[in-house]
C-alpha positions in Angstrom: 57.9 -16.1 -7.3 61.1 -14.8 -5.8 62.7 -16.6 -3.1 65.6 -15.0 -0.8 68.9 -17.1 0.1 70.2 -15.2 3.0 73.4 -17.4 2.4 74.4 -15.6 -1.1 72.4 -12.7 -0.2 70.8 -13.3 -3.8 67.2 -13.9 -5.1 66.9 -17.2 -6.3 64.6 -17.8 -9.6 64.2 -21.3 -10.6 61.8 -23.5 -12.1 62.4 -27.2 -11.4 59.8 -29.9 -10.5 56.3 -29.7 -9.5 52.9 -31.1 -10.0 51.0 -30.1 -12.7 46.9 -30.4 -11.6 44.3 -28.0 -12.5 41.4 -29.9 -10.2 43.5 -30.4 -6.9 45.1 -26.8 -6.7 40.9 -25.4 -7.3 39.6 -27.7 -4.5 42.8 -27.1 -1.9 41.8 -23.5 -3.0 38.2 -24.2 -1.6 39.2 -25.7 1.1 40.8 -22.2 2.0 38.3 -20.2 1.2 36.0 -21.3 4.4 39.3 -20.0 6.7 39.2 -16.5 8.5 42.5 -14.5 7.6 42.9 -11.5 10.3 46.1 -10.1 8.7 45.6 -8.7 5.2 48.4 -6.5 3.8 48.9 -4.6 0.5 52.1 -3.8 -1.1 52.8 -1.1 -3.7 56.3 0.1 -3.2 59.4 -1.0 -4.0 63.2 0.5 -4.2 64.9 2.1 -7.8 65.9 -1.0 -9.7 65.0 -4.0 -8.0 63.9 -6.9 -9.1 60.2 -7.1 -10.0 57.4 -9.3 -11.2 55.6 -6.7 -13.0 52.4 -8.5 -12.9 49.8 -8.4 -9.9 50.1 -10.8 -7.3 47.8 -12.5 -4.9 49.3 -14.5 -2.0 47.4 -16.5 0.3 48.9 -18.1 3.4 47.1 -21.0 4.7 49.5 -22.8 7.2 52.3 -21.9 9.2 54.8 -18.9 9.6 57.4 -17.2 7.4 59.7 -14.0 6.9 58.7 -11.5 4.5 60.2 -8.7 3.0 58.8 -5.3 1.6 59.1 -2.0 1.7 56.9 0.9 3.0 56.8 4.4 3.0 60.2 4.4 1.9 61.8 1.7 4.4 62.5 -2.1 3.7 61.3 -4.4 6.6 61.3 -7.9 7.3 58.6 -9.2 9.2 57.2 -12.5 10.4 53.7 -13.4 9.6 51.6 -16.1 11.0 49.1 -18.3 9.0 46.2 -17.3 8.0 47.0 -14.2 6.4 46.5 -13.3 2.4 48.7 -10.4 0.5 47.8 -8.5 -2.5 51.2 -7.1 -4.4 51.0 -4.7 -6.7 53.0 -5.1 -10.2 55.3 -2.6 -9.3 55.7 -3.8 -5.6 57.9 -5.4 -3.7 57.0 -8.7 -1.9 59.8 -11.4 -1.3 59.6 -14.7 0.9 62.4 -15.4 2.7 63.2 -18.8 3.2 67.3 -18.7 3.4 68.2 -19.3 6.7 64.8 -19.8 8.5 64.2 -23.5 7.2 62.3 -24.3 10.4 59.8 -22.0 9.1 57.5 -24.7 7.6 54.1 -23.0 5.5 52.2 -23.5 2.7 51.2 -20.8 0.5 49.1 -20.2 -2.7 50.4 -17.9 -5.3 48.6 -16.1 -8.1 50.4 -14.0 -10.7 48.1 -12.2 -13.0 49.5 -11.9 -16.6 48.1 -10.5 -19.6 47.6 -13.8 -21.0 47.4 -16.4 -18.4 47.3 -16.9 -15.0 49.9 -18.9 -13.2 49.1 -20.3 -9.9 51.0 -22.3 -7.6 50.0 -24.3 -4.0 53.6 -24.0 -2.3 54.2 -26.4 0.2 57.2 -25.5 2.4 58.7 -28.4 4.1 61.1 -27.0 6.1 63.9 -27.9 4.0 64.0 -28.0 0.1 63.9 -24.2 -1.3 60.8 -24.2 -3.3 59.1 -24.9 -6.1 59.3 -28.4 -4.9 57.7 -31.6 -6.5 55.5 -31.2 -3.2 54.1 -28.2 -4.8 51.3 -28.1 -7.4 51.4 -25.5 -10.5 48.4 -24.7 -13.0 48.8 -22.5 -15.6 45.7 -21.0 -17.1 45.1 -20.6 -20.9 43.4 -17.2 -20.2 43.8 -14.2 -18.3 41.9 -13.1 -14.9 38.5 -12.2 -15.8 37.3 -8.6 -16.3 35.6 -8.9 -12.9 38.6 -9.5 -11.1 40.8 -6.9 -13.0 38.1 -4.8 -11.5 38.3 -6.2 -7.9 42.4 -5.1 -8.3 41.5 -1.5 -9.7 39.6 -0.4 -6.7 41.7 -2.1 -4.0 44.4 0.1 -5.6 42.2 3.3 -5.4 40.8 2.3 -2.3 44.3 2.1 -0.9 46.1 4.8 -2.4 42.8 7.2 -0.8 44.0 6.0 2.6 40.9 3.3 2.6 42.9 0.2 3.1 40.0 -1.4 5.2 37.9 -1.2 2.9 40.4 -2.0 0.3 40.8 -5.3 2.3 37.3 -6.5 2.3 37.6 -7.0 -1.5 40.8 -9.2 -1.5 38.5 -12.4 -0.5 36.5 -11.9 -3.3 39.6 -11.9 -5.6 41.0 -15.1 -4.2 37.5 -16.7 -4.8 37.1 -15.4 -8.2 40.3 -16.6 -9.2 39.7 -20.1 -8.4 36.8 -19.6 -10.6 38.5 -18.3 -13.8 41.0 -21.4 -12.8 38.1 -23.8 -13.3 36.6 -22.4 -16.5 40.1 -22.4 -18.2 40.7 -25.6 -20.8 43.7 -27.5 -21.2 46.5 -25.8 -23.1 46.5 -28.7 -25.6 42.8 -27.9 -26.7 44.0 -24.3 -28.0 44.8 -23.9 -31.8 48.6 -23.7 -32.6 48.2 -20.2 -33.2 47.0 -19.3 -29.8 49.0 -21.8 -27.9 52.1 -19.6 -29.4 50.9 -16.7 -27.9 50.7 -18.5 -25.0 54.3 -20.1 -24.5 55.8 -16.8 -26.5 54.3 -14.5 -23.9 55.5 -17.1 -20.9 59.0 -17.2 -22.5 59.0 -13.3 -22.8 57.4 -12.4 -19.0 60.0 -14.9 -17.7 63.3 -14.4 -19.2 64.8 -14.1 -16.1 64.2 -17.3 -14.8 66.4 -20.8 -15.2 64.4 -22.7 -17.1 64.4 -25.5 -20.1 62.4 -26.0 -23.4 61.2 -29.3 -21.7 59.7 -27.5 -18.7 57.8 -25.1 -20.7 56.7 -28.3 -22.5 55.7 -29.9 -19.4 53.8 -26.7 -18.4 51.6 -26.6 -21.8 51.2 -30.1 -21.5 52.7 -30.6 -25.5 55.6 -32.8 -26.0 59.3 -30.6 -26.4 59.6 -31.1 -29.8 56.0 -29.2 -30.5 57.6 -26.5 -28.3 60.0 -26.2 -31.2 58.2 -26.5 -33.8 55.8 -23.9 -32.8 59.4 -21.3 -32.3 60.4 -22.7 -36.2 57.1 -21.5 -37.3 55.9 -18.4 -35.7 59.8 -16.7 -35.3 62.5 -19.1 -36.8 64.1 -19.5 -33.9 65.5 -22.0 -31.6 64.1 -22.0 -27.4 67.8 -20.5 -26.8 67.8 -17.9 -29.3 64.2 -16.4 -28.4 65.2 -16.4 -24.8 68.2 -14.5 -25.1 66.3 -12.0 -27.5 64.0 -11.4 -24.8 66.8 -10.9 -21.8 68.6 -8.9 -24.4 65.7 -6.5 -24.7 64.9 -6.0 -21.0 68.6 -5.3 -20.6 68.5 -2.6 -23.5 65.6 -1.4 -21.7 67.5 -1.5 -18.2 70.7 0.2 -19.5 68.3 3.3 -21.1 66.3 4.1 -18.4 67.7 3.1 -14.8 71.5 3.5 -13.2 72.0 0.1 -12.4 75.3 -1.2 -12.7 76.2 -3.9 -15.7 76.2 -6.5 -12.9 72.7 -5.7 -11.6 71.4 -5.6 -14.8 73.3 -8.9 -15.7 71.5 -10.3 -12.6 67.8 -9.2 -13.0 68.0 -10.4 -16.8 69.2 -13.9 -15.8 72.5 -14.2 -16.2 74.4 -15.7 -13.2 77.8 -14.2 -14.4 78.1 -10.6 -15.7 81.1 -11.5 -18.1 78.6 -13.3 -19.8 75.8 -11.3 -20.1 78.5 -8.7 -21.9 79.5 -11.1 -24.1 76.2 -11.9 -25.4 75.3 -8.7 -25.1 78.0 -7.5 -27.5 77.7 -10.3 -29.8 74.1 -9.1 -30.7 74.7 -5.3 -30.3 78.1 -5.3 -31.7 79.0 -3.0 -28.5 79.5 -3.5 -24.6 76.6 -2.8 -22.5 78.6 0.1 -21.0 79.6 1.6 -24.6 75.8 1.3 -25.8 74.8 3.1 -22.2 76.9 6.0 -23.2 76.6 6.0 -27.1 72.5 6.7 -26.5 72.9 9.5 -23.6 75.1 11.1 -26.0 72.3 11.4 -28.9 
């Protein structure tokens, strides 16, 4: 999830310390299934070149109030929403919480991010004060992806939606939430996997998250294996350190960046995860052999 800091007028994409709990995120999940949500939004736009989870996206606010901000028909707006209310974003959508300055906005929110692989879910619990994720906050990570049900459940919202049906688009976004919760429950520990699919696993993680600040022991901590089986599964499968396969991956969404939007070096330094753009062009050059602007201009000229 992205969080806005109104101070630096940046996203902020971190991955720090939380709980790790399979059974208490599914029955807090429960628990918020019996409430009545009145506001029910859909997002499916987003500006040229921003920042994006390119996944699907269910939020679910349970308690309290925050700022969010998306665009529609064209037009960012920020808006304050009151608990209950439940979100569906679509992969290319734009849907950012904004926590910056409005720290007195205290809420606690459940997060679903459908990837091809997995499903990472998170219970945040905002306390008013610490920019989450937050050792208050619980994270699962499933070991499969979101059944074919509920990739069905997102298909028709979307055509429901884009036909001008939005109501009844809505009716099926309860469904999704519960069915989610489900697929949660039937998913095994990551340990129980075989090495082979536990790499597919932590590879497609590391790749679908190259943008964010995090360590080979958090990834460890998230597959519940000890760091050093983090590494040897990266010796086996690419011979590669954690730092090295990272950076390939960043590398390769800036490549894809460069070729196919007009962001500057700097916003593409910034959506690939590098805090300082000086950086990013000397890693950049030190695997392409070129500056990002010369390899820009060397491919629109073939």
């Amino acid at each position: 999830m992205i969080f806005l800091n109104k101070k630096t007028g940046k996203s902020v994409k971190k991955m720090p310390d939380f709980r790790v709990s399979q059974s208490e995120l599914i029955a807090l999940g429960r628990n918020a299934l019996q409430l009545n949500y009145p506001r029910k939004m859909f997002f499916y736009e987003a500006p040229e070149g921003h920042w994006l989870h390119l996944v699907p996206r269910l939020l679910v606010m349970i308690e309290g109030s925050c700022i969010i901000k998306y665009q529609l028909k064209g037009r960012m707006i920020a808006e304050k929403i009151y608990a209950p209310a439940i979100f569906f974003c679509d992969r290319y959508g734009l849907l950012e919480i904004d926590y910056g300055d409005n720290c007195h906005l205290t809420n606690k929110t459940f997060s679903f991010s459908y990837f091809p692989a997995f499903i990472r879910s998170m219970l945040i619990d905002y306390d008013g004060k610490n920019l989450p994720p937050t050792p208050r906050d619980i994270y699962y990570h499933s070991v499969s992806p979101l059944s074919n049900g509920g990739n069905l459940l997102i298909d028709s919202m979307k055509t429901l939606y884009k036909e001008g049906n939005s109501d009844l688009a809505a009716e099926l976004l309860m469904p999704l939430f519960e069915l989610t919760l489900r697929d949660l429950g039937a998913s095994d520990g990551a340990s129980s996997l075989n090495m082979s699919a536990l790499w597919v696993l932590i590879n497609t993680f590391i790749r679908e998250h190259h943008h964010e600040n995090f360590s080979r022991n958090q990834v460890a901590k998230l597959f519940q294996i000890s760091p050093g089986y983090v590494s040897e599964l990266m010796k086996k499968y690419t011979g590669q350190t954690f730092s090295d396969l990272k950076l390939q991956y960043q590398l390769e969404y800036a490549e894809n960046l460069l070729l196919k939007t007009r962001l500057s070096i700097n916003e593409i330094a910034d959506q690939v995860g590098f805090s300082c753009a000086n950086y990013f062009i000397r890693r950049f050059r030190s695997v392409y052999n070129v500056t990002p602007h010369v390899f820009r201009n060397n491919q629109q000229k073939k």
